[in-house]
PASEBA-1860 file (N, C-alpha, C; in nm, 3 decimals):
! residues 132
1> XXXXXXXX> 4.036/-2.897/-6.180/4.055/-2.799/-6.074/4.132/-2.677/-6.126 ~ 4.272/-2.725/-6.234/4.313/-2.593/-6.255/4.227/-2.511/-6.380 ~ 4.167/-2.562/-6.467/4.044/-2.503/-6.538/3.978/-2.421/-6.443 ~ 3.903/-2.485/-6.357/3.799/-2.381/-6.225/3.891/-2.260/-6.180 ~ 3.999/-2.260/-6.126/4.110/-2.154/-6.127/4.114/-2.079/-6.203 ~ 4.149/-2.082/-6.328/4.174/-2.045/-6.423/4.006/-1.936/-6.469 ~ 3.931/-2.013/-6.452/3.801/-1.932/-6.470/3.768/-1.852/-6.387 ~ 3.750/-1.900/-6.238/3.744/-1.823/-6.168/3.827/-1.643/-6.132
9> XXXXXXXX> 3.943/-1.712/-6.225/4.011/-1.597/-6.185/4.010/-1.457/-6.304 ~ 3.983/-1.522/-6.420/3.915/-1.458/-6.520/3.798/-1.375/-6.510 ~ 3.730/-1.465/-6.424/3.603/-1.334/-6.366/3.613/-1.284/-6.328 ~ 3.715/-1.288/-6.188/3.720/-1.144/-6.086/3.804/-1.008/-6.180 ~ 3.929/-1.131/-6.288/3.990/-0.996/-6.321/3.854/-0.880/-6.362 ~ 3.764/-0.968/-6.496/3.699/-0.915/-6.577/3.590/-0.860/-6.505 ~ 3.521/-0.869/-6.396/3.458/-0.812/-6.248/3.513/-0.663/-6.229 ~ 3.594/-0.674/-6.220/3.706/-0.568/-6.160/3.746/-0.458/-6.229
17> XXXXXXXX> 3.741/-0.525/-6.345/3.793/-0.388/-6.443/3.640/-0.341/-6.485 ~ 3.497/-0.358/-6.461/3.408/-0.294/-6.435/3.391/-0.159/-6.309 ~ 3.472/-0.166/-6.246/3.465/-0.119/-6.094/3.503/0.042/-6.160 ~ 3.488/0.144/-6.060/3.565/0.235/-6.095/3.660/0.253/-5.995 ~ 3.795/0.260/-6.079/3.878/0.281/-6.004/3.886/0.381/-5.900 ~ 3.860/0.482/-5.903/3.882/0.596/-5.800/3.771/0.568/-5.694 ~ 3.681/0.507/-5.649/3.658/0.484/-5.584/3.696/0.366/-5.503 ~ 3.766/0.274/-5.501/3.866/0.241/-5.456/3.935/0.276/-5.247
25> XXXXXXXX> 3.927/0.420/-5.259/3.961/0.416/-5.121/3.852/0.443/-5.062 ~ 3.721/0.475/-5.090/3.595/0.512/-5.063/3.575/0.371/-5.037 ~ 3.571/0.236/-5.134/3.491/0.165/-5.053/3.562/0.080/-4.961 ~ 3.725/0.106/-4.968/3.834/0.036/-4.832/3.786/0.088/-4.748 ~ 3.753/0.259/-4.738/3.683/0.313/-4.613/3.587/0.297/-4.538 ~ 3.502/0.237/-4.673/3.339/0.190/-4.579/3.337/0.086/-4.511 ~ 3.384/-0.033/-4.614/3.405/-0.171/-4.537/3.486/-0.181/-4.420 ~ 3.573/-0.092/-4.373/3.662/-0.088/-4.231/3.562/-0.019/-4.150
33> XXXXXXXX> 3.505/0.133/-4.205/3.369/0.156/-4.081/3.282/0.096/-4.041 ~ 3.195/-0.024/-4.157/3.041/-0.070/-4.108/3.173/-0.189/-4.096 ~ 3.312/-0.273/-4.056/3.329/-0.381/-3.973/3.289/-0.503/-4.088 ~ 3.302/-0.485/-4.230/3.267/-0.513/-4.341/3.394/-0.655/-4.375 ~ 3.381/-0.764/-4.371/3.450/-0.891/-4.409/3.396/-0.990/-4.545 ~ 3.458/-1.053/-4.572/3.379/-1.081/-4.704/3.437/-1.255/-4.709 ~ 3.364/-1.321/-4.731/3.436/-1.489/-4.693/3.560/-1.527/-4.854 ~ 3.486/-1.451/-4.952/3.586/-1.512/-5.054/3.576/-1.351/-5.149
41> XXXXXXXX> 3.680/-1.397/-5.249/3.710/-1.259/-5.366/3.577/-1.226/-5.452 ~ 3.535/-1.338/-5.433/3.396/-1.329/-5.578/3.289/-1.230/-5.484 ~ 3.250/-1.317/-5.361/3.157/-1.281/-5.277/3.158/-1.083/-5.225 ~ 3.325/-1.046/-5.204/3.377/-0.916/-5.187/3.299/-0.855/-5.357 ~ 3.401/-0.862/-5.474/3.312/-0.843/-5.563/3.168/-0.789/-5.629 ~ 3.087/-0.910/-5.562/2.957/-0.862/-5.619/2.898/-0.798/-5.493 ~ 2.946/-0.776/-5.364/2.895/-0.646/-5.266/2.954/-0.541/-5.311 ~ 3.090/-0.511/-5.384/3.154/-0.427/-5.425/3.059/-0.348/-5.568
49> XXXXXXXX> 2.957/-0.427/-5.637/2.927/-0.404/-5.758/2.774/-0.345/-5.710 ~ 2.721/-0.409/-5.617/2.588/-0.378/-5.531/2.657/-0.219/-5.435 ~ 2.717/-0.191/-5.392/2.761/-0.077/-5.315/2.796/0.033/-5.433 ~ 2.854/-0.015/-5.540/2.851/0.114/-5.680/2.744/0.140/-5.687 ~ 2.649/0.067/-5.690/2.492/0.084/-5.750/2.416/0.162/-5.693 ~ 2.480/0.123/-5.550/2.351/0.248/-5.505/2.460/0.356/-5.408 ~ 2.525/0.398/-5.429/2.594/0.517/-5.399/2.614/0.583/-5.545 ~ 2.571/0.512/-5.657/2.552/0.598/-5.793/2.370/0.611/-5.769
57> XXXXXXXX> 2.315/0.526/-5.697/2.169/0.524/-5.665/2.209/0.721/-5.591 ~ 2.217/0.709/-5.465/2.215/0.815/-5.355/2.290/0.914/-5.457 ~ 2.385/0.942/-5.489/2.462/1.024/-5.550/2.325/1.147/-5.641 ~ 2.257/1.000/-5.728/2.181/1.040/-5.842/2.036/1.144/-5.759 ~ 1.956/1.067/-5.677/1.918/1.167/-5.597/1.924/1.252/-5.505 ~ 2.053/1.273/-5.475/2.069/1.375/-5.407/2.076/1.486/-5.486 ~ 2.141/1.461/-5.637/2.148/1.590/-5.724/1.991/1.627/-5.724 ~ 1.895/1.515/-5.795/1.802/1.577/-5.779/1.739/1.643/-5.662
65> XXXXXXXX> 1.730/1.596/-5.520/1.711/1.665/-5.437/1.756/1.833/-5.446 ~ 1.857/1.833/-5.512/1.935/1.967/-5.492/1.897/2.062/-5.564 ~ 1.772/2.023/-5.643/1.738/2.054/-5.743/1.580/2.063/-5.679 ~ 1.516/2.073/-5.598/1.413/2.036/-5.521/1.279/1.907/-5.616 ~ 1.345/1.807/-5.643/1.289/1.701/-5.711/1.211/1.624/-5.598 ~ 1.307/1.641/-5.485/1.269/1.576/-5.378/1.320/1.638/-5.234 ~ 1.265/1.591/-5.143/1.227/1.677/-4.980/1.338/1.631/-4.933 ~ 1.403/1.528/-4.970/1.506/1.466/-4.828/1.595/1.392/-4.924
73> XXXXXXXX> 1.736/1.396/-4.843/1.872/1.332/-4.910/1.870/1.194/-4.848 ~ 1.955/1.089/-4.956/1.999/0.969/-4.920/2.142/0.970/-4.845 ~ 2.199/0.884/-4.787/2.331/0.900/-4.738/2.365/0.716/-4.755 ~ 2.473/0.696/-4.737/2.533/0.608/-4.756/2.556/0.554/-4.619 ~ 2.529/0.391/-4.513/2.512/0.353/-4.427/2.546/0.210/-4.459 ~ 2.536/0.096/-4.340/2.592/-0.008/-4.339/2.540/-0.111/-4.488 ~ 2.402/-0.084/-4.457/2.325/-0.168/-4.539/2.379/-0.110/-4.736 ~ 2.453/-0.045/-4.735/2.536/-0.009/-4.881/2.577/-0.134/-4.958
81> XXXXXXXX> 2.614/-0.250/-4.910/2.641/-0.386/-4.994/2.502/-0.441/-5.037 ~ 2.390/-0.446/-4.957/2.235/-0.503/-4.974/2.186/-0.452/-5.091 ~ 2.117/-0.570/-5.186/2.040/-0.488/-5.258/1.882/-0.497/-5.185 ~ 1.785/-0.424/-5.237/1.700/-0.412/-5.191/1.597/-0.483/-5.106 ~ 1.594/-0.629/-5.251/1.521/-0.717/-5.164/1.584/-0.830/-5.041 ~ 1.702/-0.757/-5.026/1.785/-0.846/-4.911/1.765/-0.751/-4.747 ~ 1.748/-0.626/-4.833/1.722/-0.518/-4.655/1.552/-0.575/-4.654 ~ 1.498/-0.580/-4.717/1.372/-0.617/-4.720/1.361/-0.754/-4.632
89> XXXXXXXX> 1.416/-0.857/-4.648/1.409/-1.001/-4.601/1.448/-0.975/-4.457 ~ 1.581/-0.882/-4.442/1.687/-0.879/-4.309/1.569/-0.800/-4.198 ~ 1.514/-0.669/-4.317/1.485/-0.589/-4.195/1.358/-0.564/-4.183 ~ 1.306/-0.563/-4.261/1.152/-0.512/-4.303/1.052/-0.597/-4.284 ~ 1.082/-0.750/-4.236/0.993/-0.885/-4.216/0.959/-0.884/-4.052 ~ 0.839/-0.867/-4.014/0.794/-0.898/-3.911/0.808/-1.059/-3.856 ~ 0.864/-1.099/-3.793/0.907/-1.251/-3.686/0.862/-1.217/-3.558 ~ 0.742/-1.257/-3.556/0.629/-1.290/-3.395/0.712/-1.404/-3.364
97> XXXXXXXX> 0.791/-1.396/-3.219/0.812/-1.537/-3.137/0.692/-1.645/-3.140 ~ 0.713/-1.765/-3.158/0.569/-1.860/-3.153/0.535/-1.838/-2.992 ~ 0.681/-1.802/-2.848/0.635/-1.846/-2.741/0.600/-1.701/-2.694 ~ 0.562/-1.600/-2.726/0.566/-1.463/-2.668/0.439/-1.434/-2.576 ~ 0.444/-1.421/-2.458/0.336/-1.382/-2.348/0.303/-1.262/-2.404 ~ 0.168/-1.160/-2.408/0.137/-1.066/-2.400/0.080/-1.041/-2.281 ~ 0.133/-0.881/-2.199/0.059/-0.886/-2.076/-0.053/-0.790/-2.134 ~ -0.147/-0.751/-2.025/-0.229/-0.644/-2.066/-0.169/-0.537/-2.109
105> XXXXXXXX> -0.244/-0.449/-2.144/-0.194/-0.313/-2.183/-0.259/-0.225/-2.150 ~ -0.207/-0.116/-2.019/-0.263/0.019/-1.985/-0.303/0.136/-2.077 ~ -0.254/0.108/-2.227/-0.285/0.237/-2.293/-0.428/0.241/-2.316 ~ -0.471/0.372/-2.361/-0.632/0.386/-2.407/-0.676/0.285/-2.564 ~ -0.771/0.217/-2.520/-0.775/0.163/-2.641/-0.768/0.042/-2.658 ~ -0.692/0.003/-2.588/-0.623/-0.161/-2.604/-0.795/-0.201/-2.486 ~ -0.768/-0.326/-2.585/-0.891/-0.434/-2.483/-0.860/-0.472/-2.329 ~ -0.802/-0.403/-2.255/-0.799/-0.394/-2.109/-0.873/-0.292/-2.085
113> XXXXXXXX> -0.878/-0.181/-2.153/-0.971/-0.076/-2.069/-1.102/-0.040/-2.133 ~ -1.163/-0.093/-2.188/-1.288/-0.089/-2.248/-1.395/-0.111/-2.177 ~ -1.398/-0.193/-2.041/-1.496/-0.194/-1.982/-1.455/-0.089/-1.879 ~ -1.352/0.006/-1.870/-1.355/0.108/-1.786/-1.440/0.210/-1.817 ~ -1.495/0.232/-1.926/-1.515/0.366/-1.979/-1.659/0.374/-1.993 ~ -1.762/0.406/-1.898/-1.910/0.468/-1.930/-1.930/0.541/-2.032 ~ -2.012/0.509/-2.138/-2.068/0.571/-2.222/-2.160/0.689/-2.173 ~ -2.258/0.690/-2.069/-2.348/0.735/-2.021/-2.273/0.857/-2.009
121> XXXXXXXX> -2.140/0.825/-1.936/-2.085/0.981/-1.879/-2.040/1.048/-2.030 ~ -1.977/1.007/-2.120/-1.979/1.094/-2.252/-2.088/1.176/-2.272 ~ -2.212/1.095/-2.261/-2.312/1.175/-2.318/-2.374/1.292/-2.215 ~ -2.344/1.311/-2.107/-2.381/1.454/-2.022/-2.227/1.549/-2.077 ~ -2.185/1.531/-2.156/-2.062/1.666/-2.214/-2.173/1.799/-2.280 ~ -2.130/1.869/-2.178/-2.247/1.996/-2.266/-2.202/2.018/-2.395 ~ -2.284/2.075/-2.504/-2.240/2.099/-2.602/-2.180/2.229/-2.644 ~ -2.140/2.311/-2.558/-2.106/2.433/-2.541/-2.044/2.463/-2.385
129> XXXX> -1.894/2.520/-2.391/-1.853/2.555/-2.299/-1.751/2.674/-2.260 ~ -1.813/2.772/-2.160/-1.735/2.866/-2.161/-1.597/2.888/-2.085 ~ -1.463/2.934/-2.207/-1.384/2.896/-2.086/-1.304/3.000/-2.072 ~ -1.370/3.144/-2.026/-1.322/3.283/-1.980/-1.386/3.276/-1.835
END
């Protein structure tokens, strides 16, 4: 157990002194805005190492943006600890309820109103119309 200690704690130092320091109150700031908790030091850590990454990500294209490389800026938001394929799993995955009723649907198009619509009457549209 005190070996596992002992290691464990070796990593975070050696974790840590990867970090850059001056950012530091930047990411105390974020994690108190997005309500940001972390269950253990390691776990804080490697969101800490994932949140460098891509605010050096956003940082990097925004210069280029500024540079007209590209149309639109990144900004920095909750999902800043996620790496990609985790906003992907969280947010980007469609989950159909198994029990979900669909009622009809009034819009044009949808298979409720298809037998509303005469063809016959489309086809008397003159092909020319004056509208002075």
């Amino acid at each position: 157990m005190m070996l596992w200690s002992l290691l464990l704690a070796a990593l975070c130092g050696t974790a840590f002194a990867l970090f850059d320091p001056m950012l530091e109150q930047h990411w105390q700031m974020w994690k108190k805005t997005h309500g940001k908790n972390y269950q253990t030091e390691v776990e804080e850590l490697g969101r800490r190492e994932v949140w460098e990454r891509n605010l050096q990500l956003i940082s990097l294209h925004n210069l280029e943006a500024s540079m007209d490389m590209h149309t639109y800026d990144l900004g920095m938001n909750h999902m800043g600890d996620m790496t990609q394929e985790e906003i992907a799993q969280s947010y980007a995955s469609l989950r159909v309820p198994a029990d979900l009723k669909r009622e009809p649907s009034a819009f044009v198009g949808s298979s409720a109103l298809v037998g509303c619509f005469s063809f016959t009457a489309v086809q008397l549209i003159p092909n020319h119309l004056n509208w002075v």
